[in-house]
N, C-alpha and C positions, 0 to 999 in steps of 0.2 A: 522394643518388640519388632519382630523381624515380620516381610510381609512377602508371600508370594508372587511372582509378577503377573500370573493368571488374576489373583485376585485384587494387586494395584491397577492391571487394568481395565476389569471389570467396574471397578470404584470409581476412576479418572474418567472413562472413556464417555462413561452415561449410554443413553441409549433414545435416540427421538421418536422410536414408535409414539404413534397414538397422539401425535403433534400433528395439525392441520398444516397441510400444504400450503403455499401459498401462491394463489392466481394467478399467472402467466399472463394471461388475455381479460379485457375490458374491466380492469380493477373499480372503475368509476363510470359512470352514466352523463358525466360531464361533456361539453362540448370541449376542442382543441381553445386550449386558450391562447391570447393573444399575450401577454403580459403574464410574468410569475413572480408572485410575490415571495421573497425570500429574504429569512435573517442568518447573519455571519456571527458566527459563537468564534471568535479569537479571530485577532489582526494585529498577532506578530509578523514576523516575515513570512511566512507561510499563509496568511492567510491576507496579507496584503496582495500576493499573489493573484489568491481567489478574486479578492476583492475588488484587484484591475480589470480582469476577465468579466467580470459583473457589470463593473462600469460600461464599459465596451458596448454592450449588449442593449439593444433596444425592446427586446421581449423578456426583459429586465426591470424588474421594481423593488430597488433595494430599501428592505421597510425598517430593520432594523441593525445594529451593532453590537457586539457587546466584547469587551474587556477587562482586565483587571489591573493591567500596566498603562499608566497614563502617557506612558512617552508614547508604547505603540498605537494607543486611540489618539493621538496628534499627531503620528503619522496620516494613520486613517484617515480622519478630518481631512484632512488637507488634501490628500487623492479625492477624495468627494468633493470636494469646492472644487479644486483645479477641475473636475470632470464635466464641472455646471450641471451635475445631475442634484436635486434635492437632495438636502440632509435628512438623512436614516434617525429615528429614535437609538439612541442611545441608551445602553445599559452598563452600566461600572460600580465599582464601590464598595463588591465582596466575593468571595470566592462561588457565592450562590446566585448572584446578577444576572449568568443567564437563564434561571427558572422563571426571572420576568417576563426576559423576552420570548420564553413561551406562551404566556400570557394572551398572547397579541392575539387576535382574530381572524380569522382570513389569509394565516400563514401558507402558504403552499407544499415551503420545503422551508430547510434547514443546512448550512451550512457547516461543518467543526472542523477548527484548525486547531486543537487545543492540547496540552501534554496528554501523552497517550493513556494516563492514571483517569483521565476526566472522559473519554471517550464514548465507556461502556455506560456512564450514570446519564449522559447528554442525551447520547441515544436515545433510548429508553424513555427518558424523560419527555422527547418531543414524539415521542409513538403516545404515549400516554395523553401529551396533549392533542391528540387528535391530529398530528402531522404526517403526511402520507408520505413522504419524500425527507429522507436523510442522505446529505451526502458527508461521507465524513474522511479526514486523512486516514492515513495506513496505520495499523492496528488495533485492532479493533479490540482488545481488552489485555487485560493482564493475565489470566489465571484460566483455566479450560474453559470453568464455569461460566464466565464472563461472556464465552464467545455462543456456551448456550441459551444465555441467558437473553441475548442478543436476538439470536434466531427463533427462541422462542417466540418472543416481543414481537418481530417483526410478522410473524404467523398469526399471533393473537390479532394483531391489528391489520392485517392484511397490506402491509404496508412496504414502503422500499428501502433498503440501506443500500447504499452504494459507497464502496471504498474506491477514492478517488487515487487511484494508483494509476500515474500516469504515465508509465514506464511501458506500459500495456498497450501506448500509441504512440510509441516512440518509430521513428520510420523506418530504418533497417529492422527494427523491430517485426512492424507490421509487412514489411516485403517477405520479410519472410517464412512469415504468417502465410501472405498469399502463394509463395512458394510452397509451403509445407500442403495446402488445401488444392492445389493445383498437381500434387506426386512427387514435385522433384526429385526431395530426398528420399524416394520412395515410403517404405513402412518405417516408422520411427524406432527408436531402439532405446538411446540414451540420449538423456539432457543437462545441463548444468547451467548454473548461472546462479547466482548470489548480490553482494553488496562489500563490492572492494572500495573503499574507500576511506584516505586518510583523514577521522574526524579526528586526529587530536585537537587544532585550533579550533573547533565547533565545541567539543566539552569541555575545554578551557579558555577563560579570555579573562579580563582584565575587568571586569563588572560593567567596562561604557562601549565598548566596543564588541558587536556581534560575533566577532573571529579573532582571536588567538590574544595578543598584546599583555597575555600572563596566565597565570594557571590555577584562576580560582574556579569554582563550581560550589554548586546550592544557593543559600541565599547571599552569597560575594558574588554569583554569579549572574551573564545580565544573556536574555535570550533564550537557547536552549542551553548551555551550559548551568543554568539554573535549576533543568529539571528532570535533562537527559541523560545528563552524568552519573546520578546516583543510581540509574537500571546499571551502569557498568560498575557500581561498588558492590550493588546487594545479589543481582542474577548473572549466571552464567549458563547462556546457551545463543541460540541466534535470535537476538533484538529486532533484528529486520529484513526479515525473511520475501516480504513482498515485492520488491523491486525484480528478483530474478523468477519467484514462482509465479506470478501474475502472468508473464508469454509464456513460462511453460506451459502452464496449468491450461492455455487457450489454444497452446499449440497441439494437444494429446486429449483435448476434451475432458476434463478435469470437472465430473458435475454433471457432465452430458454423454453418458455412453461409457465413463471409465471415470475409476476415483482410486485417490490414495489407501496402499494396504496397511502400509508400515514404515516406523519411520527411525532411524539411529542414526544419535550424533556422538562425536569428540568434539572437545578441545581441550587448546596447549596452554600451557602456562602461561600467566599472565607478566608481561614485562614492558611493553610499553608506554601506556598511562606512568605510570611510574618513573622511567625513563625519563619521559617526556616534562614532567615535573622539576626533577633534578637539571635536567637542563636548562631548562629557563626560569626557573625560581632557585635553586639552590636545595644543596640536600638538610638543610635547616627550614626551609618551608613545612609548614604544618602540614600541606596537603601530602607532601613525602612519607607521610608515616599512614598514608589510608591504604589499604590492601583489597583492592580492586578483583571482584570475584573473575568477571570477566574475561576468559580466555582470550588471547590474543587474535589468536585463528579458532573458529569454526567449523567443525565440516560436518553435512549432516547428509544420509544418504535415505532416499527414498524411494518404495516400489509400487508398483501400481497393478492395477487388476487387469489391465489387459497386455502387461509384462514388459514395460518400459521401466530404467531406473533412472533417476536423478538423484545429480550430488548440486548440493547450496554448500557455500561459503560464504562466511561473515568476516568481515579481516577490516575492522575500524581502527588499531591500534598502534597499527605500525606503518612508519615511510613508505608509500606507493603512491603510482598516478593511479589515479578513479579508472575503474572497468567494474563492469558484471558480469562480466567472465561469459555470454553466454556459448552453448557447443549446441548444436540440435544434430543429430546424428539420427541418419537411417541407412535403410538394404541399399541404397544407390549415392549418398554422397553425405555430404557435411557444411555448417557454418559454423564458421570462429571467430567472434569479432575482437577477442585481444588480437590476433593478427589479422583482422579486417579481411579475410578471403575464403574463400568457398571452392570446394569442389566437387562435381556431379560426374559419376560413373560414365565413360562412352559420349556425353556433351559438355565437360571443360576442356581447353584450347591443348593441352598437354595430359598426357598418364601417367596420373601420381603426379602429379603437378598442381600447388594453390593456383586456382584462378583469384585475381582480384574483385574482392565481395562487390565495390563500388558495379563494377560492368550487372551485376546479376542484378542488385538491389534497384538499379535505375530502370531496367528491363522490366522488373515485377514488381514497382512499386504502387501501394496499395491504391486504392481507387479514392479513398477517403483523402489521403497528403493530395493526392491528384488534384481531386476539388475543389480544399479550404486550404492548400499550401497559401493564398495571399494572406488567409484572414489571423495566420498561425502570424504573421509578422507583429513583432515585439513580444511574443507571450513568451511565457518563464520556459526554463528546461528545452531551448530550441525549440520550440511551439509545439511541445509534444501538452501542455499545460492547458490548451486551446480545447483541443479536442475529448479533453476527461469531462472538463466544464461543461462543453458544448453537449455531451453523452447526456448528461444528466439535465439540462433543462430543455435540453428538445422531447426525455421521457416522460418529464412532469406536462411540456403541451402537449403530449398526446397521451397523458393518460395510460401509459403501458409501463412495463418493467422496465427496471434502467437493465443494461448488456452486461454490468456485472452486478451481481442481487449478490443478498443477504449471504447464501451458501458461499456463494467464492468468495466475501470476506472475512466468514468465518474460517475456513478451508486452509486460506491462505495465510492466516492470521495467527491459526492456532499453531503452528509449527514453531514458534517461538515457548509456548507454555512445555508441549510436546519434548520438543528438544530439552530443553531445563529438565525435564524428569526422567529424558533416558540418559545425560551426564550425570546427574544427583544419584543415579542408579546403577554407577558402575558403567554406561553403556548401552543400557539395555535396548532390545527393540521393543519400541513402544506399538501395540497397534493400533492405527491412525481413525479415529469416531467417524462417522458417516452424518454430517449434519443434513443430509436432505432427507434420511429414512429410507431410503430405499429405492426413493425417484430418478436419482444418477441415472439409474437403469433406460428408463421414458426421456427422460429431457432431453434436447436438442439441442444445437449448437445455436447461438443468436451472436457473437460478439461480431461486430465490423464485416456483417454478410454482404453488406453494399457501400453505397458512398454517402449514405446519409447523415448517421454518429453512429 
């Protein structure tokens, strides 16, 4: 049965009318606390991460743990001993463990590092228990519905989801964020930025080793090759979308004065997974006969309501060095960080000439790296890792909204379900759901306004 694409998008898109808002200002009638009690759902390597940054922290009370891989909870353990901070309750032993640790009393927030299939039920799950504060990794569901079902939740309960995307406070990043908010590039025009990155050795390894040393995936497989492989057998569109749309979306007000109208993607044939296989297992390897939906490249182009466009790319599948390709383009200049330079119309050193990005970024770098550049030493991702964490429990002591809420993870989130149904569709242009209702319009800019988180 054949569907019209007025009426698949009417059907996909949904519609949040008639959904309560949710509070901006004085959520809770609480005093600032001193101390926040929080549980960590997953301490894999990703959330070992978190789970450093926790320790660190003296307005920190880590109450509980929970996972399903015994090797990674004896990681864990052992970052908690070495820390001499008290051992957390522990939760393990089935794939439902952490409905315990919801359990608990007096939870504050929530942590989730968990495969991104577990995300949307977590969620929900700790709104439901009464927890005001969700922080969770990038993606925030599988399927449109997912991501409304999310926003919904979090509006019933008046509560926070913050997607800890922390690419969002990376430093060149954010200079030129304060670049962008300061004129330079004058009025913005067009954006890009994606997620280039060679994960073959991430979806495949050898079952004992985190990265690469053979080319099993699912249950052969040990880490994310266990869980993140099989989104590249079954779907095809962009898996992960939020590394590049997270500075766009901050840099164009994205939620706050302007939102996505529309969105169409491509991609290419699928050939490297495959590739990749045969060469280091051989073309008699079982896994050589799987047919990987997967496109190799990505490209998904998006437009916006106050007439900027951006193009994402996804490119996990073939030989490159890691970039996110970002371009911020406006009426008076540019930044490129695959060639790391910038030029401004009338104040770069030559015309038509890159200036060197290093000279600009050091001149306008943000006031927040200014601050906490010591406290960033050792955190994950060049201590851009420091400051997602630090966003979100400096929100919960004071009681207010985290700088990225519910909407920008839904926002940001859905262009992965998005994308999959304008490829499945021939192409089509999808029109892009409006998960605040209407409020984009009223809201205001809050991300990294100073130097506090």
């Amino acid at each position: 049965m054949s569907i019209s694409r007025r009426d698949f998008v009417r059907n996909t898109s949904l519609t949040a009318a008639g959904i309560p808002f949710i509070s901006k200002q004085n959520l809770f009638m609480n005093p600032l606390a001193d101390k926040v009690r929080i549980g960590l759902i997953g301490t894999g390597l990703r959330g070992q991460n978190h789970l450093d940054l926790l320790l660190k922290r003296a307005d920190v009370e880590l109450v509980a743990i929970c996972d399903v891989e015994e090797k990674m909870l004896q990681t864990a353990t052992k970052q908690i001993q070495d820390s001499g901070k008290p051992m957390p309750k522990i939760f393990t032993g089935d794939a439902n463990a952490w409905k315990k640790l919801l359990e608990i009393k007096n939870l504050d927030a929530v942590m989730i590092a968990t495969p991104w299939e577990w995300h949307k039920p977590m969620i929900i799950g700790a709104l439901q228990a009464g927890i005001k504060y969700v922080g969770t990794e990038v993606i925030l569901g599988i399927t449109l519905q997912d991501h409304w079902d999310v926003v919904h939740a979090a509006e019933q309960y008046n509560a926070q989801v913050m997607m800890l995307e922390n690419v969002c406070y990376r430093r060149d990043v954010m200079a030129v964020l304060n670049m962008v908010r300061q004129g330079l590039f004058g009025e913005l025009i067009h954006l890009q930025g994606g997620y280039q990155h060679d994960l073959r050795e991430v979806k495949f390894n050898d079952g004992v080793h985190p990265y690469g040393h053979g080319v099993e995936f699912g249950e052969k497989g040990f880490s994310e090759a266990k869980w993140r492989t099989n989104h590249s057998v079954y779907r095809n569109g962009d898996l992960y979308p939020t590394h590049g749309i997270g500075p766009i979306a901050n840099y164009i007000n994205i939620n706050r004065g302007n939102r996505f109208l529309s969105l169409c993607s491509f991609a290419t044939k699928s050939r490297g997974l495959h590739n990749h296989i045969v060469k280091n297992g051989g073309e008699n390897h079982a896994n050589a006969k799987v047919n990987f939906k997967l496109g190799d490249i990505v490209t998904t182009q998006i437009n916006c309501v106050n007439g900027e466009t951006i193009l994402l790319q996804h490119d996990t599948n073939l030989p490159r060095p890691y970039s996110l390709g970002f371009r911020v383009q406006g009426t008076e200049g540019l930044w490129m960080d695959v060639n790391k330079s910038i030029y401004i119309q009338d104040k770069s050193a030559k015309n038509d000439v890159w200036d060197e990005a290093k000279l600009w970024l050091e001149k306008y770098d943000h006031s927040l790296w200014a601050r906490w550049s010591k406290e960033t030493a050792g955190a994950g991702h060049g201590g851009m890792d420091f400051f997602v964490v630090h966003a979100f429990i400096e929100s919960i002591k004071r009681k207010t909204a985290t700088p990225l809420d519910v909407y920008d993870a839904a926002t940001w989130s859905a262009i992965t379900p998005l994308s999959e149904q304008s490829i499945e569709l021939g192409h089509q242009t999808i029109e892009f759901p409006d998960f605040t209702g209407g409020q984009w319009m009223y809201r205001k800019p809050v991300f990294a306004l100073n130097d506090e988180y």
